[in-house]
C-alpha positions in Angstrom: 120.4 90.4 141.1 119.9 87.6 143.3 122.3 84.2 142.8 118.9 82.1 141.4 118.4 84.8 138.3 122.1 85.0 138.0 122.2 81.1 137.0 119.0 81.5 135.2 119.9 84.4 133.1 123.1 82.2 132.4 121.3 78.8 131.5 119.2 80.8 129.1 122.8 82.3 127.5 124.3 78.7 127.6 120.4 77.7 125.5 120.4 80.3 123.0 124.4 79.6 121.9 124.0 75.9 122.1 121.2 76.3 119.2 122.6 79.0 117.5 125.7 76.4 117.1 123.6 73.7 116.0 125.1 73.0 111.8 122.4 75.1 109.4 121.2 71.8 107.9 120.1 69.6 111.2 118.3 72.7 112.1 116.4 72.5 108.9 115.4 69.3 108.5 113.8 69.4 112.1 111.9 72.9 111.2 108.1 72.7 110.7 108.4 74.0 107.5 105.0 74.6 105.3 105.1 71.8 102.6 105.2 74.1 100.0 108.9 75.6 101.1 112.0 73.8 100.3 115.4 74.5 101.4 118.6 72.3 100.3 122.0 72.8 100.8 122.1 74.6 104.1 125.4 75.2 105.6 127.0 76.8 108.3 124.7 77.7 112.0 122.0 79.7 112.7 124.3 82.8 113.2 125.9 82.6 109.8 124.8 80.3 107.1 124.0 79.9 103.7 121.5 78.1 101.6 122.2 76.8 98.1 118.6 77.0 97.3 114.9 78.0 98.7 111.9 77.2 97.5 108.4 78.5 97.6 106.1 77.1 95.7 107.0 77.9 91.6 109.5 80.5 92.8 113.0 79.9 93.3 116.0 81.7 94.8 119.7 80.7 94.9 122.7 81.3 96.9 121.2 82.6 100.1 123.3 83.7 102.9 122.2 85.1 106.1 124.1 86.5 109.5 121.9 86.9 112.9 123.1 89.2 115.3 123.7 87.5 119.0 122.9 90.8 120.4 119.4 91.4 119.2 118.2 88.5 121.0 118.6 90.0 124.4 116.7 92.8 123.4 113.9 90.9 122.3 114.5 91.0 118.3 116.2 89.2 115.3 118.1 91.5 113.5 119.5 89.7 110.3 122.0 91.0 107.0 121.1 88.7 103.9 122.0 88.7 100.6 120.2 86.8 97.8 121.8 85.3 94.2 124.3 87.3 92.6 125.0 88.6 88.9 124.6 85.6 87.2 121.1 84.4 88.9 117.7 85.7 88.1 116.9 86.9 91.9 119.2 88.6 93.7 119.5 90.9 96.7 120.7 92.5 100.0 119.7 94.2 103.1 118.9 94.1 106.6 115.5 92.9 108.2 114.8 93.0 112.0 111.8 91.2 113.7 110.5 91.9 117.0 107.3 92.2 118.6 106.5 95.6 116.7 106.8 93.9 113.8 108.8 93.9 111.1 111.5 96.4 109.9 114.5 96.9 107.1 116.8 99.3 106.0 119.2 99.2 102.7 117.2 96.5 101.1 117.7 96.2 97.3 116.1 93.2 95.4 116.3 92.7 91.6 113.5 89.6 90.0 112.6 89.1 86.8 108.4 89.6 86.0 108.1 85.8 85.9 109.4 85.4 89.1 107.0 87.6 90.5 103.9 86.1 88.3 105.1 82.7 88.9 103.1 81.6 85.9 99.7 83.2 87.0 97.1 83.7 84.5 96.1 87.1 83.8 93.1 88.7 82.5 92.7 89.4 78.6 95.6 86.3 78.3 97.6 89.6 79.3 101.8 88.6 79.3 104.5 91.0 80.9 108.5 90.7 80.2 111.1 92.5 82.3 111.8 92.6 85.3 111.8 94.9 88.7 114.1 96.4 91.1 113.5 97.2 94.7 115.8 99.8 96.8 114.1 100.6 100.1 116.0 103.0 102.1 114.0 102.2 105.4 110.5 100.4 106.1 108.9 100.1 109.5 105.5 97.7 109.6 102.6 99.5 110.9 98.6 99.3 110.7 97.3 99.1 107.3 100.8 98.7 106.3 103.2 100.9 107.4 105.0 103.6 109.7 107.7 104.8 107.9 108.5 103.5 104.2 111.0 105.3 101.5 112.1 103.7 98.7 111.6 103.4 94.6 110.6 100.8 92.4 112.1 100.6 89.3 109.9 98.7 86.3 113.0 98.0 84.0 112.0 96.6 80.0 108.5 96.2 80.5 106.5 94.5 77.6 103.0 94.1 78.0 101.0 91.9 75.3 97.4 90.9 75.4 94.2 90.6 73.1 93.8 94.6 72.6 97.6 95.0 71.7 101.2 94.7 72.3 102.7 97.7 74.6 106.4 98.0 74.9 106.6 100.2 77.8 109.9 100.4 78.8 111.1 101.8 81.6 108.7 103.1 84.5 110.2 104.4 87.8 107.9 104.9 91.2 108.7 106.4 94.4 107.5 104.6 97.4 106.5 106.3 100.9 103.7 105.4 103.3 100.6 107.9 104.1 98.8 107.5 107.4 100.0 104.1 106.9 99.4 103.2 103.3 101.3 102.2 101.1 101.7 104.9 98.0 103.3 104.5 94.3 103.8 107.8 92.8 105.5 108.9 89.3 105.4 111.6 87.1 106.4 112.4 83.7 110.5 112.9 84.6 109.7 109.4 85.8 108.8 107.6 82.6 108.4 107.9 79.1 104.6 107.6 79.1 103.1 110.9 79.6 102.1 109.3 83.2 101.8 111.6 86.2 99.9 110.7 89.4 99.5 108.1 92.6 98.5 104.4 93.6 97.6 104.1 96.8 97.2 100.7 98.8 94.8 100.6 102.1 92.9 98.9 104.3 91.7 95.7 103.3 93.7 95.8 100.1 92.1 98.9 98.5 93.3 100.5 96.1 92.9 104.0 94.6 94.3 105.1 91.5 94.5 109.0 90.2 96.5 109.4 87.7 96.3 111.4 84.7 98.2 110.6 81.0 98.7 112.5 77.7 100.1 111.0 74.4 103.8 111.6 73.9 105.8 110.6 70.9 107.2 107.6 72.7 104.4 106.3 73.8 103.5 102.7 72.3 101.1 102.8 69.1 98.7 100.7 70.6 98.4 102.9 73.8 98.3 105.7 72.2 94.8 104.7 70.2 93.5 103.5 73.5 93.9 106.5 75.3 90.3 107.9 74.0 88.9 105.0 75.8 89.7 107.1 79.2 87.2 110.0 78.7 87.8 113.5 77.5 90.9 115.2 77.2 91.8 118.0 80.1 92.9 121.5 78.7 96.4 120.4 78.8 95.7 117.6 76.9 96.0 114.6 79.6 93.1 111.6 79.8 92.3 111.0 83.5 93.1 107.1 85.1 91.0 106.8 88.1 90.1 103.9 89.5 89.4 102.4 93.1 88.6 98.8 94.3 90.2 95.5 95.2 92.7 94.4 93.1 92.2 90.5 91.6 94.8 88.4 93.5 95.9 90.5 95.8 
């Protein structure tokens, strides 16, 4: 290596730790943020920090810390632990997210919001209200075309209430595997999953497609008002399930 790239490759190290020095807070409130995100009480640098609050749009999320690893620069990526909240705030969280050029990665991510938090106060169709709330564990994601290279993971629907203008549906709890196929994104549960009599897969594609086939059959613990809606389906297979099958853009998404 010749004396110029030595000092070169040296002013660029001497750059890159000046501004990753630089207090959390100056750096903030010099950052082109979009005007509708919001963060206050930054502290700390850009290698470790903390946020007492961030704000997008209706959603909020407190208690945010963060720790960038110096190392993943050189090789062309930010690789950053974060954890969100803890047991006492609505939103909380943990995990690891890299970005390079590829795109984006994460491993041992686990995020807990309530429905609200999610809906943020959207409207939705039949005046349609949900309660509970989710949880996220993601074992590894990779970002790839649709959506995904590599994805494994389950999504828990904890205390779900549904409510709208054909009925009230206390669904309780509902858990979905996550994995990606040829690059989409696919939901999948089955009746060990859930106490619906619900077997089958969503799968999310190109241009935001989705394709439901799913299949359901009335079980004791189904809701009363499901249960007399499930005739609305079609006919009943020999074992007695109603098929859900469905494929198109999803409203809002």
């Amino acid at each position: 290596m010749s004396l110029f790239f030595k000092i070169l490759f040296g002013v660029v190290v001497y750059i890159i730790f000046m501004i990753a020095y630089v207090p959390a807070n100056w750096l903030v409130s010099i950052a082109p943020l979009p005007n509708n995100v919001l963060i206050s009480g930054a502290e700390g640098t850009l290698w470790q920090g903390k946020a007492a609050l961030v704000s997008v749009d209706k959603r909020q999320v407190e208690h945010v810390a963060w720790q960038l690893s110096p190392w993943g620069l050189f090789m062309g990526q930010a690789n950053i632990d974060f954890s969100i909240g803890n047991r006492a705030t609505p939103v909380s969280g943990k995990g690891n997210v890299t970005w390079s050029p590829a795109g984006v990665s994460g491993k041992n991510i686990r995020l807990d919001v309530p429905d609200s938090f999610l809906l943020a106060g959207a409207k939705l169709p039949f005046k349609t209200q949900i309660n509970g709330d989710v949880s996220l564990m993601v074992e590894v994601l990779e970002q790839g075309k649709p959506w995904c290279e590599q994805l494994k993971g389950k999504l828990f629907l904890n205390s779900t209430d549904v409510k709208n203008q054909f009925g009230i549906y206390p669904l309780g709890n509902i858990a979905l595997g996550l994995s990606c196929i040829d690059g989409q994104l696919q939901l999948s549960t089955d009746e060990t999953l859930n106490a619906l009599g619900l077997t089958g897969t969503a799968i999310l594609g190109e241009g935001n497609l989705v394709k439901v086939s799913a299949k359901i059959k009335p079980t004791d613990a189904q809701p009363q008002d499901l249960r007399k809606s499930l005739q609305f389906l079609g006919r009943q297979d020999s074992q007695g399930y109603y098929p859900i099958n469905y494929q198109g853009v999803v409203p809002g998404l």
